[in-house]
MIMAR-57487 format. One line per field, with one value per residue (C-alpha): residue in one letter; y, x, z. Coordinates in Angstrom, 1 decimal. Layout:
resn = (A,...)
y = (Y,...)
x = (X,...)
z = (Z,...)
END
This chain:
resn = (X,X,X,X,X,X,X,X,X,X,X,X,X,X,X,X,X,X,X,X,X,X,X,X,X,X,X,X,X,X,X,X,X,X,X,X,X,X,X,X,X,X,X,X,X,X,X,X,X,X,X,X,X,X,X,X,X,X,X,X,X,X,X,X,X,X,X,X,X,X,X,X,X,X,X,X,X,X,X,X,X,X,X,X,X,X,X,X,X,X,X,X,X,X,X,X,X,X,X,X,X,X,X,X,X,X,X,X,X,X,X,X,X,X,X,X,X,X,X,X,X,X,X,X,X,X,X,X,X,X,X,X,X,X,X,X,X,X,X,X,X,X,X,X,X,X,X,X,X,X,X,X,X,X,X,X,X,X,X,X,X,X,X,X,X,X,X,X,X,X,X,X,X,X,X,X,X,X,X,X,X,X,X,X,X,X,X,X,X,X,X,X,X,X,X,X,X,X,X,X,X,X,X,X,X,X,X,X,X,X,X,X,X,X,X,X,X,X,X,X,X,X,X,X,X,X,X,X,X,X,X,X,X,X,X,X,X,X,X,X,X,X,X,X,X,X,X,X,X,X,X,X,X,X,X,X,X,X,X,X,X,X,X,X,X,X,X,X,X,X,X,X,X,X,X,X,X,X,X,X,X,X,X,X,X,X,X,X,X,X,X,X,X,X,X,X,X,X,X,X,X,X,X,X,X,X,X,X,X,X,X,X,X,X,X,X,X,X,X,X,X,X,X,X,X,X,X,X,X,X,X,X,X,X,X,X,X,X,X,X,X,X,X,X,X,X,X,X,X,X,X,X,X,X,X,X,X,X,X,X,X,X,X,X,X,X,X,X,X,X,X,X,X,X,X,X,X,X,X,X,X,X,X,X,X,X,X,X,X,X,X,X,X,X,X,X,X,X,X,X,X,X,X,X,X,X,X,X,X,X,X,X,X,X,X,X,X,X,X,X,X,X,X,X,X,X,X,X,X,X,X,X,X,X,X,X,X,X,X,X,X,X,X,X,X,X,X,X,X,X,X,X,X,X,X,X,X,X,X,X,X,X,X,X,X,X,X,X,X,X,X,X,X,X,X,X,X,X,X,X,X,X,X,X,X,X,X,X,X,X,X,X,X,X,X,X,X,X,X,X,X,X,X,X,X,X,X,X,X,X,X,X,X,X,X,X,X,X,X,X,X,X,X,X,X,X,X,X,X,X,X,X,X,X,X,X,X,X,X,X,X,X,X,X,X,X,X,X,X,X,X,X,X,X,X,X,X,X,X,X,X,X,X,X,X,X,X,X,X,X,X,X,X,X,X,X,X,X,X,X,X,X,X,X,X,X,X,X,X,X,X,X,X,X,X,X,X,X,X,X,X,X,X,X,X,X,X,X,X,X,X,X,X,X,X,X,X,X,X,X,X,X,X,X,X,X,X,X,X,X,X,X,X,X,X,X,X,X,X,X,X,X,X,X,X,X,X,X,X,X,X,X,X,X,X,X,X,X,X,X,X,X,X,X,X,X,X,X,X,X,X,X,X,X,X,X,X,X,X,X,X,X,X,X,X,X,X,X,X,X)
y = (91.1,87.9,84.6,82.5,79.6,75.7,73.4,70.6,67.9,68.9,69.9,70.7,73.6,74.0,76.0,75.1,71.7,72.2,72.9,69.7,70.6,71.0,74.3,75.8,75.6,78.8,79.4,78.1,81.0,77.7,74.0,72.4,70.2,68.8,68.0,71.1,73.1,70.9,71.9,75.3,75.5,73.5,70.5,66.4,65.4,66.1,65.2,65.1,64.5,65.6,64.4,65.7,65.6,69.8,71.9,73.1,76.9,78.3,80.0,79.1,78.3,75.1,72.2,71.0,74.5,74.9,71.9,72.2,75.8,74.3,71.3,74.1,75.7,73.0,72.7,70.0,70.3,69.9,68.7,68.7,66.5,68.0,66.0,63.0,60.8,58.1,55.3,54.1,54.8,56.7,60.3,59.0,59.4,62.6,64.0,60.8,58.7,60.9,61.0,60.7,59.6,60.6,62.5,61.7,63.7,64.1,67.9,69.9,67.8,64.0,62.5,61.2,64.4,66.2,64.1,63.0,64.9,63.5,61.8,60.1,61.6,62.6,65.9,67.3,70.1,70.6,73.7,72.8,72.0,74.9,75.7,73.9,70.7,67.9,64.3,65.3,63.2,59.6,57.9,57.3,59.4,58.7,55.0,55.1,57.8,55.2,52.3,54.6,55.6,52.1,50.5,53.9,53.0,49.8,50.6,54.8,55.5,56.3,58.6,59.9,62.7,65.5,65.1,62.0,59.8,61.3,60.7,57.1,56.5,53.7,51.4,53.5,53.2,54.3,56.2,55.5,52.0,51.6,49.2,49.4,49.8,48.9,51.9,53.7,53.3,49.2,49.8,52.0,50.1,53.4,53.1,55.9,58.3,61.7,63.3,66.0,69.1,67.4,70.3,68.9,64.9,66.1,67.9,65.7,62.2,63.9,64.9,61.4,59.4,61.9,61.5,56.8,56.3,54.5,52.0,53.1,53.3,56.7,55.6,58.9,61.2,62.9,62.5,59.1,56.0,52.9,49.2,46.7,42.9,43.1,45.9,46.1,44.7,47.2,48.1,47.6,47.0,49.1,47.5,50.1,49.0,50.7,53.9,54.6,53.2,55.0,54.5,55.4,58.3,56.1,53.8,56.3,57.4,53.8,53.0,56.3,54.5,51.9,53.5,52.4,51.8,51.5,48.3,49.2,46.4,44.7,46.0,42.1,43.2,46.8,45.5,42.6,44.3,47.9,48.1,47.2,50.4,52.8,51.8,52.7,55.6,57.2,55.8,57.4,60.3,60.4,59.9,63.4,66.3,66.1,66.8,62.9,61.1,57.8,56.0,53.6,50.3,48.2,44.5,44.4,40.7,39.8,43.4,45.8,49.7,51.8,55.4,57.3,60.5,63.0,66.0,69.4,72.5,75.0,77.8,81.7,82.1,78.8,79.7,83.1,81.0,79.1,81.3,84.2,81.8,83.1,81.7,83.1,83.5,82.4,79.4,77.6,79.5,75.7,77.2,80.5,81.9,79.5,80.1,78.1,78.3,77.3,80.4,82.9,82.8,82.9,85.0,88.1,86.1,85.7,82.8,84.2,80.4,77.2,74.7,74.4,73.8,73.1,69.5,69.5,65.4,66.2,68.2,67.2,70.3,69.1,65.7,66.9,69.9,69.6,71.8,73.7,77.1,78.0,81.8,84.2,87.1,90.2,91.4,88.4,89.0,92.7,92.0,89.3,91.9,94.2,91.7,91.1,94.5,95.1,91.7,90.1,90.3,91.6,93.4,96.3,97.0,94.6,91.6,88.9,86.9,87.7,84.0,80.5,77.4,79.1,83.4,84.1,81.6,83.4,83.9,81.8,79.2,77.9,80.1,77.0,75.4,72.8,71.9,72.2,69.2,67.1,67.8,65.2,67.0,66.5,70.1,73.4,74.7,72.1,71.6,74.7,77.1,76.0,78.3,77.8,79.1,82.3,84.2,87.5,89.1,92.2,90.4,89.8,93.1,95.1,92.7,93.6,97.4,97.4,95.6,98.1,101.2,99.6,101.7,100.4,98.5,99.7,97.1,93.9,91.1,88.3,85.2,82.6,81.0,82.8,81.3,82.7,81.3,82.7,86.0,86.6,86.6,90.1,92.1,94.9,92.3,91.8,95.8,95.7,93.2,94.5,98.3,96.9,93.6,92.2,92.5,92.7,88.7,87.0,83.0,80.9,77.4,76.7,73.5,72.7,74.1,70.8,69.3,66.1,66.6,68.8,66.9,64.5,67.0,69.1,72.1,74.7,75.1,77.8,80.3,81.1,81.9,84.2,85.7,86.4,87.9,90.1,91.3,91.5,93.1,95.8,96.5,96.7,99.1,101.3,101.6,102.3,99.0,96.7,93.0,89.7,86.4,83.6,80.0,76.8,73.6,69.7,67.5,64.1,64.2,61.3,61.6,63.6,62.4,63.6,65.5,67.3,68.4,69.2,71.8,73.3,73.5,75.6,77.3,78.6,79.6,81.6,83.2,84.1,82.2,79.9,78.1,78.0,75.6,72.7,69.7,66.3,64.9,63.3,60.7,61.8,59.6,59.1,61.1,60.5,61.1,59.3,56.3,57.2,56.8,53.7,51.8,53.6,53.9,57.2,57.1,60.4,58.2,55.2,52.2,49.3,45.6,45.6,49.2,52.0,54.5,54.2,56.7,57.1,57.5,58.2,55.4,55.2,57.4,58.5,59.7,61.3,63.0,63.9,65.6,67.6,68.4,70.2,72.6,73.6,73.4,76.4,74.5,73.3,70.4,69.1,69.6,66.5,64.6,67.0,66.5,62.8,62.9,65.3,62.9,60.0,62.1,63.2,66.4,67.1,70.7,71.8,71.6,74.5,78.2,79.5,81.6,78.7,76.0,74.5,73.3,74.7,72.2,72.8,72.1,75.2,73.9,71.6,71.0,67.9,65.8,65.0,61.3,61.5,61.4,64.4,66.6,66.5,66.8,69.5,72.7,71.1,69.4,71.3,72.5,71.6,72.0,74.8,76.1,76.3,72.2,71.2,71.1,68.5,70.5,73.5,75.1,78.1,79.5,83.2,84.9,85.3,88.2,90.3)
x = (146.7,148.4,146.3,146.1,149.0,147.4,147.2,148.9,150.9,154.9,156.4,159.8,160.4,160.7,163.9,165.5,167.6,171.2,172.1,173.6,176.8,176.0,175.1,178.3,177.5,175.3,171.2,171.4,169.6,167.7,167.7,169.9,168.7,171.3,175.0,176.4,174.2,175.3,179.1,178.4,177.5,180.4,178.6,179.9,176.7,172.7,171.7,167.9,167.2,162.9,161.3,158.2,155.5,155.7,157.6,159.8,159.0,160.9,157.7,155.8,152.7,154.5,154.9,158.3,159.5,158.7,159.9,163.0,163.8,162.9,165.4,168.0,166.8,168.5,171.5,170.6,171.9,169.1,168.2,164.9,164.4,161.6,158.8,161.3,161.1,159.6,159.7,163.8,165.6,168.2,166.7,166.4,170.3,170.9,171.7,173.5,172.4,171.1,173.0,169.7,166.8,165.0,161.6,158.8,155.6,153.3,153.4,150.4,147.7,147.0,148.4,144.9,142.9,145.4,145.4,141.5,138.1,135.1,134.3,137.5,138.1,142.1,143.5,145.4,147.1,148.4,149.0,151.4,153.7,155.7,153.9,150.6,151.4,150.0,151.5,154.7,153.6,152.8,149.5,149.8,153.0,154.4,154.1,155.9,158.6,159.6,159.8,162.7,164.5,164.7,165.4,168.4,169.4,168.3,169.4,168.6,165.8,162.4,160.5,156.4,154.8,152.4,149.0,148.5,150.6,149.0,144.9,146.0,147.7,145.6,143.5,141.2,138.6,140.0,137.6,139.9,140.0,136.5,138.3,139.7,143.5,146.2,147.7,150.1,153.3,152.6,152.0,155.6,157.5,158.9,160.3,158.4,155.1,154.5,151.0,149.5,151.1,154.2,157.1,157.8,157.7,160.0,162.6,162.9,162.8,166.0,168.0,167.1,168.2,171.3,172.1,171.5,170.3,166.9,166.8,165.7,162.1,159.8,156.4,157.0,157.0,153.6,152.4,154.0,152.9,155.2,155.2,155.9,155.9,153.7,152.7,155.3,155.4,153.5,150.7,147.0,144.8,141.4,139.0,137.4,133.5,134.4,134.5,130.8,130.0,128.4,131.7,134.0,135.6,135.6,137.7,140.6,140.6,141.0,143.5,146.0,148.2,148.9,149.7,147.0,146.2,142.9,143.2,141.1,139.8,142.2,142.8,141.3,138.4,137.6,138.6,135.6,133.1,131.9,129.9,133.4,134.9,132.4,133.3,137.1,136.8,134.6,137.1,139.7,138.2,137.2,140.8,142.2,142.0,145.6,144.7,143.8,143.8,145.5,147.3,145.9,146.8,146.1,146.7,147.7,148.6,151.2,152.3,151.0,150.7,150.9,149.9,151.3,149.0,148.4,150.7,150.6,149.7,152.5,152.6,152.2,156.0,156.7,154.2,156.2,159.6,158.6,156.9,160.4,162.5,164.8,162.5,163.6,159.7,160.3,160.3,163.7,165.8,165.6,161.9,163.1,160.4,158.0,154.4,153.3,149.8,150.0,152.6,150.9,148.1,149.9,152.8,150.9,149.0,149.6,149.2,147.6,146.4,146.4,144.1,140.2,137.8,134.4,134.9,132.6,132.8,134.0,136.9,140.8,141.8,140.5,141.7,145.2,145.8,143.6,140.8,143.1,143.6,147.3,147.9,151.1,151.4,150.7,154.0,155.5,152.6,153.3,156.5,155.8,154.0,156.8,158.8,156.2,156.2,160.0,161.0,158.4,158.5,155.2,153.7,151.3,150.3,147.4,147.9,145.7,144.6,145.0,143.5,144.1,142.2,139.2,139.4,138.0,139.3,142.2,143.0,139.3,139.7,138.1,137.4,138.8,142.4,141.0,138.0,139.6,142.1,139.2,136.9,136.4,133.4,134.3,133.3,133.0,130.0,127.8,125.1,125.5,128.6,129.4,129.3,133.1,134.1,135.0,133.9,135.5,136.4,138.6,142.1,141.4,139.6,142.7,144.9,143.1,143.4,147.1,147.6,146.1,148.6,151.3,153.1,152.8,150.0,146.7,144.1,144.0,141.8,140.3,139.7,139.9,136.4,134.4,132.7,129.5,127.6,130.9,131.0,127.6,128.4,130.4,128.5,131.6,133.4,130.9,131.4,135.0,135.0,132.6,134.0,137.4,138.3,135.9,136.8,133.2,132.8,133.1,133.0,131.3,130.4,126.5,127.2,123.3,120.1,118.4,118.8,119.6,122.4,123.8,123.6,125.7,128.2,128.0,127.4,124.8,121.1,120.6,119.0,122.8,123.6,120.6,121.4,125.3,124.0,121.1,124.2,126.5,123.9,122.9,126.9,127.3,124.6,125.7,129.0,127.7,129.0,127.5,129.0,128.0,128.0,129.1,127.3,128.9,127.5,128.4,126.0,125.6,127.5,126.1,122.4,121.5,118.3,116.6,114.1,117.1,118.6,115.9,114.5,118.1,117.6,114.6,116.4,119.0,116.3,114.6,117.5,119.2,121.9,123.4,126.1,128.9,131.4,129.9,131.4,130.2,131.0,134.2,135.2,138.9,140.9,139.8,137.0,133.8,131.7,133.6,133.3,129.5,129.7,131.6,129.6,126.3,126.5,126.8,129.9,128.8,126.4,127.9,128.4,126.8,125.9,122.6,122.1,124.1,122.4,121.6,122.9,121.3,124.4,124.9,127.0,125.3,127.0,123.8,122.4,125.9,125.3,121.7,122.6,124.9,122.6,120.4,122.7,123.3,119.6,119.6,122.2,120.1,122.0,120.6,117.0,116.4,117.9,116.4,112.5,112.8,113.5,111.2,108.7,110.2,109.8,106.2,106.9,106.2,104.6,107.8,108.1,107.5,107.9,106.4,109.0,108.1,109.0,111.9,113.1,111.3,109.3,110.9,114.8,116.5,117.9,120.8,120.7,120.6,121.2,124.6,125.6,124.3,127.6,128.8,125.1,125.8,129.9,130.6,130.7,130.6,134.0,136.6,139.9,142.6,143.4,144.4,146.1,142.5,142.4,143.8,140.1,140.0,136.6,137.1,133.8,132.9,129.5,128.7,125.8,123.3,123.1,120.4)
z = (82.7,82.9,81.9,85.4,85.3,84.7,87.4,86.4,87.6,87.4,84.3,83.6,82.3,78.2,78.1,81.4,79.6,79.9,76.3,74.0,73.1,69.7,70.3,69.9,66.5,67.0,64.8,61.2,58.4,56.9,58.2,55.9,53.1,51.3,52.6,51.2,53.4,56.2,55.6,55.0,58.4,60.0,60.4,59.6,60.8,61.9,65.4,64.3,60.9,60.2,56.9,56.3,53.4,53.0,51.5,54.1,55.3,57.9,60.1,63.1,61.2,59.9,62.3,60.6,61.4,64.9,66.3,64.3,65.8,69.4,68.8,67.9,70.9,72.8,71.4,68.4,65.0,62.7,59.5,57.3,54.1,52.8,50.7,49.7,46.7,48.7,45.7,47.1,50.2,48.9,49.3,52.9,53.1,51.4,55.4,56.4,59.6,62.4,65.5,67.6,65.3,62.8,62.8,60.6,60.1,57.2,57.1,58.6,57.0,57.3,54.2,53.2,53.7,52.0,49.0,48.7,49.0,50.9,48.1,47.6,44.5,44.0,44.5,41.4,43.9,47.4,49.4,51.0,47.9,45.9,42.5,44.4,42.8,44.1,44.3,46.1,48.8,49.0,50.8,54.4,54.3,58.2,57.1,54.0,55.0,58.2,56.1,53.7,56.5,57.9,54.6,54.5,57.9,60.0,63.1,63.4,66.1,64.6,66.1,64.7,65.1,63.4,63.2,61.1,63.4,66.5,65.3,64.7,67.5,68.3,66.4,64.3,61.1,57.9,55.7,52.9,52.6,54.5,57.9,61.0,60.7,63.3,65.0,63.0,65.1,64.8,60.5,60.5,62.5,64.5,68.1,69.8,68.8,69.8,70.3,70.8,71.1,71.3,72.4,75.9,75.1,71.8,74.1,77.3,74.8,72.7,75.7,77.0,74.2,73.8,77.4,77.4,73.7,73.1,75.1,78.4,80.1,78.7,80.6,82.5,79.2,79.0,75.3,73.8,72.7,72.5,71.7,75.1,75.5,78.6,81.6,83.9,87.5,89.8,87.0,87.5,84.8,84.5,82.1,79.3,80.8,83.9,83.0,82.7,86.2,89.0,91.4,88.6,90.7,94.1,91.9,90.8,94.6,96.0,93.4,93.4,95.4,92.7,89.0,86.8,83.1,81.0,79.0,75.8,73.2,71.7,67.8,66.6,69.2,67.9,64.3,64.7,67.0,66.4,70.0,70.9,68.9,69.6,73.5,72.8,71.1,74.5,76.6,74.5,74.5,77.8,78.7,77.5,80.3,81.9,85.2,85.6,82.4,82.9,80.6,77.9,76.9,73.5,71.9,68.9,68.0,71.0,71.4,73.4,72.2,75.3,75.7,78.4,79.7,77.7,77.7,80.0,78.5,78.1,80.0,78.4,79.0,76.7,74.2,74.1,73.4,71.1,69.1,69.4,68.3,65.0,62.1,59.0,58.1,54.4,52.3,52.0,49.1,47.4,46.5,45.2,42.4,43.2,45.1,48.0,48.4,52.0,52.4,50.6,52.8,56.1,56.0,57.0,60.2,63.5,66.0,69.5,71.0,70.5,71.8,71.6,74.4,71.7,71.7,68.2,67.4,64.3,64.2,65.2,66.9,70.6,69.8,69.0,70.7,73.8,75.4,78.0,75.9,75.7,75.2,74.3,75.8,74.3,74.5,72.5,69.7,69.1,68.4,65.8,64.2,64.8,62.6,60.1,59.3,59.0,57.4,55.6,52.0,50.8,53.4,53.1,56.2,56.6,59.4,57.2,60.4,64.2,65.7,66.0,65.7,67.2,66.9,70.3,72.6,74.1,77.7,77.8,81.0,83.4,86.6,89.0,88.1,90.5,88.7,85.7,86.7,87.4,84.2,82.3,80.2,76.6,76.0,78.1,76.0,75.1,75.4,77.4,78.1,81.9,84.5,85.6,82.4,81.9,78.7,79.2,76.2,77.4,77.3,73.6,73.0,74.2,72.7,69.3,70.4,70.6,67.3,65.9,67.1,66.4,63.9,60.0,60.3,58.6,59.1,61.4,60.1,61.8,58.8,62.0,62.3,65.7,68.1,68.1,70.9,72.8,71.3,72.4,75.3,74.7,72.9,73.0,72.0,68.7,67.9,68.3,65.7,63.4,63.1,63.2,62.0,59.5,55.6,54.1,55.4,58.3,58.5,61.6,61.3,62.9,60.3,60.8,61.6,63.1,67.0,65.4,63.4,66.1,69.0,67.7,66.2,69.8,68.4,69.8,68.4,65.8,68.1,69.1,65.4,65.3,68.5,66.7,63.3,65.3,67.4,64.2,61.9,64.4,65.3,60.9,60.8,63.6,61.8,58.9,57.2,55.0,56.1,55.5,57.7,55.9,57.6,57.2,57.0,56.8,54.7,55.7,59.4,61.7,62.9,59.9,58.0,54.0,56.5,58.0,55.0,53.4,56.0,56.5,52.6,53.1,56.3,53.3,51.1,53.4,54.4,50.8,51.5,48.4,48.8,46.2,47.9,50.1,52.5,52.6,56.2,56.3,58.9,60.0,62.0,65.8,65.8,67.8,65.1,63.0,65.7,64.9,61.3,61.6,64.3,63.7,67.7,69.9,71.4,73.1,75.7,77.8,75.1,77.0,75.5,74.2,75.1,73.3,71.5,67.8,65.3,62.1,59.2,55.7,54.0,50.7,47.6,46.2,49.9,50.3,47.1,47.7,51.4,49.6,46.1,49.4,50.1,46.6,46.0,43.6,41.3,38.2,38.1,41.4,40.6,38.9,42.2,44.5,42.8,42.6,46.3,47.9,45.6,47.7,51.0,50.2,50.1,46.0,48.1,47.6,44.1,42.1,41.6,44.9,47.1,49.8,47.5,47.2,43.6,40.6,38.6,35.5,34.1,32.1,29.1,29.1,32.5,34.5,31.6,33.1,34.9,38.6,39.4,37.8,38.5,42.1,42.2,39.7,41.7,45.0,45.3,47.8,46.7,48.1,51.6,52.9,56.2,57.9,57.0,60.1,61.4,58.3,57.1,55.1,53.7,52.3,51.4,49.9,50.3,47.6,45.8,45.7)
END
């Protein structure tokens, strides 16, 4: 059964560009990374030149890879210089001056996530680099790498993408250095931005500048932002405050016959005003479903940062290209004997979707890859697999992930394409799953089914996180899963058991994650199996109180739950909640003068520290903190040995004689990122043993 086709407005087709006729020069084994590479393969020059802050690994998990092997696709000769010194330019001209323009991405992590925890401590390694290593990459990467190449060469096109240039596409608080920074494209200086998912702007903008070089007119690219003096003649302006009112949709039908574009708050506005910023950041997001987003506009200074619509989903049959093009599915031979973290964990997965309708405030995914599912086929999956099997160093048979961002998404839509293109709900299940979405499981359950005969392959695990208030809805779907595709643990994220907390975060209630594990537990018993759920949780998220904590505290407690590895809440770029955090207004309700709705947040280090010393409540080193508090609270009921209390009221010998600082870090701090990172929150927490 095919997935039903998006209603969109028209897209050209991915693969239907006459080829550039560079393509004569037929697939490269490896992008080259050094000019001897380069003339091993015929070549005097690179077309595109991508630098990137990962190590470079030829496989459709990596960003760097994929669009490179699409560029090739159409006929572009391709270049990767892979985490660059960045101190001097002249790593920048190790490829010579691109033909087109050069590329610039952080890798598959923001720069500042990747390199700092929640508590903005530093790193000391970094998946993403061979041997783990970490400080291959400098802060604010996309920034730094585009001042190099323009120092290298002053007159090559620029062009940003990746995740870290697209969730700061606009003016947007920094968590690290605690302000509201310009947009990123302003900062480096670059020519155009991609966002989003950004295959179709990244192939129609090269042809275009191959065809009449940079300077020509891209408003009608889907998926860019650029820099103008002024709107053009024939523009309307729609002011930001409009968008809550009651004859908001009268207004886009009187106006469709004039081309129209949201003027946000200036960056001096949002930078100056936080009422101001919570109100872009709903607009903003507000502004995503490509059916009728319009286009954005922003002052920054006298320039003006414009954002053109957000980019069409592609279709199953250019999901399948892309993901069938010739990757050599290893790590450049420049890497040879060394591990990659980030490699070592995906080699053995598969990609099945892309995409996340949730919406959760917190999370990137939605924000950078948009809420439309796209889905491969399963033809174009079993033979990934096919290869896996046959050329993958390594592999013994076991697929380590079948998923995406979300495990059971795929082939989910909604039931009208016409509905769809006039959403503009920021999410299609909260606070309830809508009734024109379809939950049906089947595609994915006979997806899972054919995995699973195909020759060489002994087990098929699913390590993506579930949705459980979706998987509910499919109980067959649950079984399938349980006698099948779980490896002794499986991970979902309720990240809180209290309606505060969650309603700002747009997650469901807990009664849906005890409605999963009833459904999960029953399926494991039927099969014979004993299997664990493992719950994660964000301390400290927007809305959260001490009182919240400290009953999902008791919530863990009762449930024998201990958690070894815990997140504090961190604000990621662009975010509503962290628009939330920032503002301490709820960006999720119409932001009105005088009447937007309070959010209560966690600023303070030692509150920071104490939400997260309640979800490592069994830690000894927290009980000091955790007593003084509950004290505070007046809940001192809770002290003691009791199986209802929460702390004991007594310290085990050397114990909690440590600096706050350290009691509460020690075993709390994340490792580094890993793959799973791109949702910028990457918990873990292990049952308690018996």
């Amino acid at each position: 059964m095919s997935p039903p086709s998006v209603i969109v407005p028209n897209a050209k087709p991915l693969f239907s560009y006459r080829k550039y006729w560079a393509h004569r020069f037929g697939i490269a084994p490896f992008f080259p990374m050094s000019r001897a590479e380069m003339e091993a393969l015929g070549w005097d020059s690179c077309d595109i030149i991508l630098v990137t802050g990962d190590a470079y690994i030829d496989h459709p998990s990596f960003g760097m890879a994929l669009v490179a092997r699409l560029l090739e696709a159409q006929g572009f000769r391709v270049g990767i210089i892979s985490q660059p010194d960045w101190r001097d330019a002249s790593a920048f001209k190790t490829l010579g001056k691109p033909n087109l323009f050069f590329g610039i991405t952080s890798g598959n992590m923001d720069s500042m996530v990747n390199r700092y925890t929640s508590d903005r401590r530093l790193r000391h390694n970094d998946s993403y680099t061979a041997g783990g290593e970490g400080g291959k990459r400098p802060d604010r990467s996309v920034i730094v790498y585009a001042q190099r190449c323009r120092e290298a060469f002053s007159d090559a096109a620029i062009i940003l993408g990746g995740i870290e240039a697209s969730l700061r596409r606009i003016a947007h608080y920094d968590y690290w250095s605690d302000k509201v920074r310009r947009s990123i494209l302003v900062d480096a200086k670059a020519d155009i931005l991609i966002y989003g998912n950004a295959e179709r702007a990244l192939v129609e903008v090269a042809h275009r500048i191959a065809k009449n070089g940079l300077t020509q007119d891209f408003s009608d690219v889907r998926g860019l932002a650029f820099i103008r003096n002024a709107i053009p003649d024939g523009w309307q302006e729609v002011a930001a405050d409009d968008i809550d009112s009651p004859d908001e949709g009268l207004r886009r039908k009187h106006k469709q016959d004039q081309p129209s574009v949201i003027r946000l708050p200036s960056y001096e506005q949002v930078a100056g005003d936080k009422e101001l910023y919570a109100r872009a950041s709903r607009v903003l997001h507000k502004e995503s479903n490509p059916g009728n987003a319009l286009p954005l506009i922003q002052r920054h200074g006298d320039k003006e940062v414009w954002l053109t619509a957000p980019p069409i989903p592609l279709t199953t049959a250019e999901m399948d290209g892309v993901y069938d093009l010739p990757y050599a599915r290893a790590p450049h031979p420049v890497y040879a004997g060394q591990k990659i973290p980030a490699w070592e964990m995906i080699r053995h997965s598969v990609t099945i979707m892309r995409g996340c309708f949730g919406g959760c405030s917190f999370c990137s995914i939605t924000e950078h890859e948009g809420r439309i599912i796209q889905s491969r086929s399963e033809e174009s999956i079993l033979k990934e697999i096919e290869v896996i099997r046959d050329k993958t160093e390594g592999f013994t048979g076991v697929i380590s992930d079948i998923g995406g961002p979300t495990a059971n998404m795929y082939r989910l839509a909604c039931k009208d394409k016409q509905t769809e293109a006039l959403c503009r709900r920021p999410s299609c299940v909260y606070p309830d799953i809508c009734k024109n979405l379809n939950t049906n499981h089947d595609p994915l359950i006979q997806l899972y089914r054919k995995v699973r005969a195909v020759p060489g392959v002994k087990k098929v695990n699913v390590a993506s996180g579930v949705r459980y208030d979706l998987a509910v809805e499919s109980p067959e779907y649950v079984k399938e899963l349980v006698e099948h595709h779980v490896g002794g643990y499986l991970k979902i994220a309720p990240e809180h058991t209290e309606d505060g907390p969650l309603s700002k975060m747009m997650k469901p209630g807990i009664g849906s994650y005890d409605a999963f594990k009833n459904l999960f537990d029953a399926a494991a018993k039927k099969a014979g199996k004993k299997y664990f759920l493992i719950p994660y949780f964000i301390a400290a998220h927007p809305g959260t109180s001490d009182e919240d904590m400290m009953h999902l505290a008791l919530w863990l407690k009762k449930n024998n739950y201990r958690a070894d590895q815990v997140q504090t809440y961190l604000p990621s770029p662009m975010a509503l909640s962290t628009a939330m955090y920032h503002t301490g207004f709820n960006p999720l309700k119409p932001v009105r003068r005088g009447a937007s709705e309070p959010v209560e947040t966690v600023h303070g280090l030692r509150q920071r520290r104490l939400h997260k010393a309640f979800l490592r409540y069994h830690d000894a080193e927290n009980w000091p903190l955790l007593r003084e508090a509950l004290k505070s609270m007046g809940r001192a009921d809770l002290i003691g040995p009791g199986k209802h209390q929460l702390v004991p009221n007594w310290q085990p010998a050397g114990t909690g004689t440590q600096s706050e600082g350290k009691r509460i870090g020690h075993k709390g701090r994340q490792r580094a990122g890993a793959p799973q990172a791109q949702k910028f929150l990457t918990k873990g927490v292990m049952p308690r043993k018996p």
